[in-house]
C-alpha positions in Angstrom: 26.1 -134.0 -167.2 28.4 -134.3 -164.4 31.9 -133.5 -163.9 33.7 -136.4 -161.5 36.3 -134.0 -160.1 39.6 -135.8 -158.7 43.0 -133.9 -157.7 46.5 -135.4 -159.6 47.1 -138.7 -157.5 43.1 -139.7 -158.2 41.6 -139.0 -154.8 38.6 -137.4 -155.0 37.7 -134.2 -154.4 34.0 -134.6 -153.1 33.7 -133.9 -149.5 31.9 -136.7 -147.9 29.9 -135.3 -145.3 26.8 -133.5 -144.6 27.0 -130.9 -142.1 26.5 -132.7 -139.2 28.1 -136.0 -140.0 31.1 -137.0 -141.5 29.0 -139.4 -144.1 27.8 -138.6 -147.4 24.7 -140.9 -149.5 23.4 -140.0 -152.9 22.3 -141.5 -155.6 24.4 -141.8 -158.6 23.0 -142.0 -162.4 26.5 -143.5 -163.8 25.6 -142.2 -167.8 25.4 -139.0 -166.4 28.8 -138.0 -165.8 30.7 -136.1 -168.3 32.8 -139.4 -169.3 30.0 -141.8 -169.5 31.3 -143.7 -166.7 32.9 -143.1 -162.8 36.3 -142.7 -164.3 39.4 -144.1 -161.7 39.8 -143.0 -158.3 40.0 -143.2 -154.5 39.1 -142.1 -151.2 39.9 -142.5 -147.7 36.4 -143.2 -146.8 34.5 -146.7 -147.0 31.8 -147.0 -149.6 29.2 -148.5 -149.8 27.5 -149.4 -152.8 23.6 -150.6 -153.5 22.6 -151.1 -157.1 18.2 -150.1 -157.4 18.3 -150.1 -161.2 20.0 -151.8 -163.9 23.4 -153.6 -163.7 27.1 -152.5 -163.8 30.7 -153.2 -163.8 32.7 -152.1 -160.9 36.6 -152.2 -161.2 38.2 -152.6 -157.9 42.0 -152.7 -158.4 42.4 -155.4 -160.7 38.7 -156.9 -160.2 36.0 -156.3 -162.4 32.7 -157.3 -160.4 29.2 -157.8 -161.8 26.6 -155.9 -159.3 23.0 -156.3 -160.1 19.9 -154.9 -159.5 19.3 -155.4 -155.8 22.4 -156.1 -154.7 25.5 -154.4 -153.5 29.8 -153.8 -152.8 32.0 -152.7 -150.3 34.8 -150.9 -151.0 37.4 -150.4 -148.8 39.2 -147.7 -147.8 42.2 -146.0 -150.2 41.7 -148.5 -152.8 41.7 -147.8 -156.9 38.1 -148.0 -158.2 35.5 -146.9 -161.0 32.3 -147.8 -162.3 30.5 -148.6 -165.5 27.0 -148.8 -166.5 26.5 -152.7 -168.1 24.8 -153.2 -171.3 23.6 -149.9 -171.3 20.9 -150.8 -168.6 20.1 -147.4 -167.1 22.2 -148.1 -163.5 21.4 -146.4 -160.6 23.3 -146.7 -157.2 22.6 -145.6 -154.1 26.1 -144.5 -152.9 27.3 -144.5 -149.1 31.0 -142.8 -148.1 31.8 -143.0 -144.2 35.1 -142.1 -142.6 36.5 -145.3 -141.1 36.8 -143.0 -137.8 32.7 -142.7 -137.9 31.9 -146.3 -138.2 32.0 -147.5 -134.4 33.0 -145.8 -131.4 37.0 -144.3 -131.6 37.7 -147.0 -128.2 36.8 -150.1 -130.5 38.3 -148.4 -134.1 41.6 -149.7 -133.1 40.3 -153.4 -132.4 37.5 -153.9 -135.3 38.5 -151.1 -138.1 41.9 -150.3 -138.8 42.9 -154.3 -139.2 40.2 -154.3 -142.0 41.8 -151.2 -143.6 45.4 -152.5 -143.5 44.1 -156.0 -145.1 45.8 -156.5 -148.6 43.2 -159.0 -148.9 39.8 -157.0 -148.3 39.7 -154.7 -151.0 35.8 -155.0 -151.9 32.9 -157.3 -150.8 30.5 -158.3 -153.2 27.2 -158.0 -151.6 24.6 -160.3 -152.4 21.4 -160.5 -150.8 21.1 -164.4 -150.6 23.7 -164.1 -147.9 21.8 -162.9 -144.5 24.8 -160.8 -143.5 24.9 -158.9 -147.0 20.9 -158.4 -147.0 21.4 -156.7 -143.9 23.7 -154.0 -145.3 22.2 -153.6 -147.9 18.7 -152.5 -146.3 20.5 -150.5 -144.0 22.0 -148.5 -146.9 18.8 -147.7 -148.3 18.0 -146.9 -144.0 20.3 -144.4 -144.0 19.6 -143.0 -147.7 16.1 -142.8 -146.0 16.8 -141.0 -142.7 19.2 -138.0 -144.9 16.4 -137.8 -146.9 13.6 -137.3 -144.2 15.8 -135.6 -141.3 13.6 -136.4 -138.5 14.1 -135.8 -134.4 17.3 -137.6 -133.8 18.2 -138.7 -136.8 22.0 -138.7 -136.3 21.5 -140.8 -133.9 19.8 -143.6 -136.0 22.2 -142.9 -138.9 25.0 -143.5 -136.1 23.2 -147.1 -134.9 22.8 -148.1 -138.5 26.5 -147.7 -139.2 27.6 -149.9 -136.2 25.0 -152.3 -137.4 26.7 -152.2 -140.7 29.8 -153.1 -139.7 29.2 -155.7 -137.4 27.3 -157.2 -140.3 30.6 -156.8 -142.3 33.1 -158.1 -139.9 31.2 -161.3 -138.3 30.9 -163.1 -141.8 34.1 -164.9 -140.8 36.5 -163.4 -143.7 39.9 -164.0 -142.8 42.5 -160.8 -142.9 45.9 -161.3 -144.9 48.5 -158.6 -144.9 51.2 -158.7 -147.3 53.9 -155.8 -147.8 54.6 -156.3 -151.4 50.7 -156.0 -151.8 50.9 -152.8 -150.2 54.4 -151.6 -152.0 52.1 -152.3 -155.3 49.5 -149.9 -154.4 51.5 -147.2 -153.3 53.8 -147.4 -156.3 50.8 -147.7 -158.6 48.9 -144.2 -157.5 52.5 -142.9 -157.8 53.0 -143.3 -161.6 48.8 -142.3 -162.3 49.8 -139.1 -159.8 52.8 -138.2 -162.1 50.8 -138.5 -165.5 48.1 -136.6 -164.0 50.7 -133.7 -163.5 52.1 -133.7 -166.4 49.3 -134.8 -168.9 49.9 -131.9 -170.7 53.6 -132.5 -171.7 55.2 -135.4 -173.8 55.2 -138.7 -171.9 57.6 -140.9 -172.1 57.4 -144.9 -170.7 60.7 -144.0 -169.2 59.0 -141.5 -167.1 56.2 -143.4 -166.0 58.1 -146.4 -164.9 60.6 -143.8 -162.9 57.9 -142.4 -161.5 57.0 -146.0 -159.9 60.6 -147.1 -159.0 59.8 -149.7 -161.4 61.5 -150.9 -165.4 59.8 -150.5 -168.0 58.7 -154.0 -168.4 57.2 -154.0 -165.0 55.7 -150.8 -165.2 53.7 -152.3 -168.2 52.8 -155.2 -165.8 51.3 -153.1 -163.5 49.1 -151.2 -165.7 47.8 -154.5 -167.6 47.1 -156.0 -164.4 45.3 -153.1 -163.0 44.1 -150.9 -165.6 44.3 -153.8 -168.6 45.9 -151.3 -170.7 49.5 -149.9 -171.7 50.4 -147.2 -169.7 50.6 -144.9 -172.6 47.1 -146.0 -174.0 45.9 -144.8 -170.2 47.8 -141.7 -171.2 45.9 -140.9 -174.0 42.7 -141.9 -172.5 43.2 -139.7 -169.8 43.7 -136.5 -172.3 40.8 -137.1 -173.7 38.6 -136.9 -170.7 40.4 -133.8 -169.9 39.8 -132.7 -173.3 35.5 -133.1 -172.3 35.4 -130.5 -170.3 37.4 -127.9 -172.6 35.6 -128.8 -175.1 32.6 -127.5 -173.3 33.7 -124.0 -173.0 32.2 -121.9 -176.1 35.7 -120.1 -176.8 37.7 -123.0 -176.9 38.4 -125.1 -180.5 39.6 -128.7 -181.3 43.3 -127.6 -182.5 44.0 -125.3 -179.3 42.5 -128.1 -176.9 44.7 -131.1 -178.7 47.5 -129.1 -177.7 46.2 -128.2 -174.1 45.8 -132.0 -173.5 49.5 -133.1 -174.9 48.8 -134.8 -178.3 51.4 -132.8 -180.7 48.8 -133.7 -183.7 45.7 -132.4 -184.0 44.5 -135.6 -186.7 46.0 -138.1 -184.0 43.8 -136.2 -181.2 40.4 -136.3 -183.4 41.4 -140.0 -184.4 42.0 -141.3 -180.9 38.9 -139.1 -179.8 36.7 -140.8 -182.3 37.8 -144.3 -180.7 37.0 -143.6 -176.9 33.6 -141.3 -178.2 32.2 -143.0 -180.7 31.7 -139.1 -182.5 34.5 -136.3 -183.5 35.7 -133.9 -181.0 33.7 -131.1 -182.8 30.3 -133.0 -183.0 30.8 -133.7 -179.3 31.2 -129.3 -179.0 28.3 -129.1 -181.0 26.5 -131.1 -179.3 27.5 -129.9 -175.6 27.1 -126.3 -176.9 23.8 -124.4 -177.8 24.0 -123.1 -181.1 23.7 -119.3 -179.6 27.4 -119.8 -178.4 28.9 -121.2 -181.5 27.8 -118.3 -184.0 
């Protein structure tokens, strides 16, 4: 099992690189991670995304998108996203992060990058291979998954000529850039309010906090999380305790009463309850299962 590690405001705290290049590409087993799922997050760096098993839900801001087996997404740069395995099917992605700054030379970034960042309207591509452009990033994905893997003379290099490749690929299927402010006001007030639950998780939440947190009313703060996360904001709340409550629960010392309390729920029956909803099993069958019987005697 793995543990998807973010810091308070969501970003994640993966370094995308190997030690020559500022690029990382794995492959990514989505059941495996401690939650079941990518949870929520963000990074500066573009991914890209090619599905070689199964099916799965990816949530891009608001968007839910359907990627299948052969097919892939773009997701730009700083926006909101997570990922879930569909229909149980097994997914398996082949994952691609690049820094913007990596993707063409820095004396054309200014001209054929940054507008696509700044775009409120170019938040993910769906790629499908029908679509010539797509096909082409998506076999270059699995081009550069190849040449990390292998390392051979001058590989940088080809990584390097893939990426420009990539992009132009991107870029020349004719999608026209929009940039609206309000768009952008959204998303920065939106990480703000999931930054200041993340910080104080542990506490008692109020809406009223939440919504102050976003320079927004209550109402609207309700709005924002329906439209984005399609849930209240204190329902995100409470599902966010509970993943924090995974990896406590882990640790042999630890026990369900003490980690309710470590999480924020003031009730230990509310904790198991809610628990039971997002696991499907009780917070001490999920120790007892995540702990060899050695520790717990």
């Amino acid at each position: 099992m793995k543990n998807f590690m973010v810091d308070q405001s969501l970003r994640e705290l993966t370094e995308h690189r190997t030690v020559e290049l500022p690029i990382a590409c794995y492959e990514t087993i989505i059941h495996q991670n401690i939650n079941g799922y990518i949870p929520l997050h963000w990074h500066d760096e573009f991914q890209f995304v090619h599905v070689v098993k199964g099916h799965s839900v990816f949530q891009v801001n608001e968007m839910n998108i359907n990627v299948s087996e052969g097919e892939g997404l773009f997701i730009n740069s700083g926006r909101l996203h997570m990922a879930k395995d569909n229909e149980e099917s097994g997914c398996v992605y082949i994952c691609l992060n690049v820094s913007p700054s990596f993707m063409i030379s820095q004396e054309l970034y200014t001209t054929y990058v940054h507008p696509y960042i700044q775009a409120t309207n170019l938040s993910y591509l769906h790629l499908v291979p029908k679509e010539d452009w797509a096909k082409n990033i998506v076999e270059a994905i699995v081009n550069i998954n190849q040449l990390i893997r292998e390392k051979s003379p001058y590989y940088e290099i080809d990584i390097s000529s893939q990426l420009m490749f990539i992009w132009k690929n991107l870029i020349k299927n004719g999608f026209s850039l929009k940039y609206e402010h309000t768009e952008i006001i959204k998303g920065q007030r939106m990480k703000q309010m999931l930054n200041w639950i993340h910080q104080h998780y542990h506490k008692k939440i109020l809406l009223e906090d939440i919504a102050r947190a976003g320079q927004l009313s209550r109402s609207e703060c309700c709005r924002y999380f329906q439209r984005i996360l399609k849930k209240s904001p204190l329902n995100y709340v409470n599902d966010y305790r509970i993943q924090k409550s995974l990896i406590l629960l882990k640790q042999p010392e630890s026990n369900v009463t003490d980690v309710a309390y470590q999480v924020g729920f003031n009730s230990t029956s509310y904790f198991i309850d809610k628990f039971r909803k997002s696991i499907n099993m009780t917070p001490l069958a999920y120790k007892k299962q995540k702990i060899p019987k050695s520790f717990l005697q």
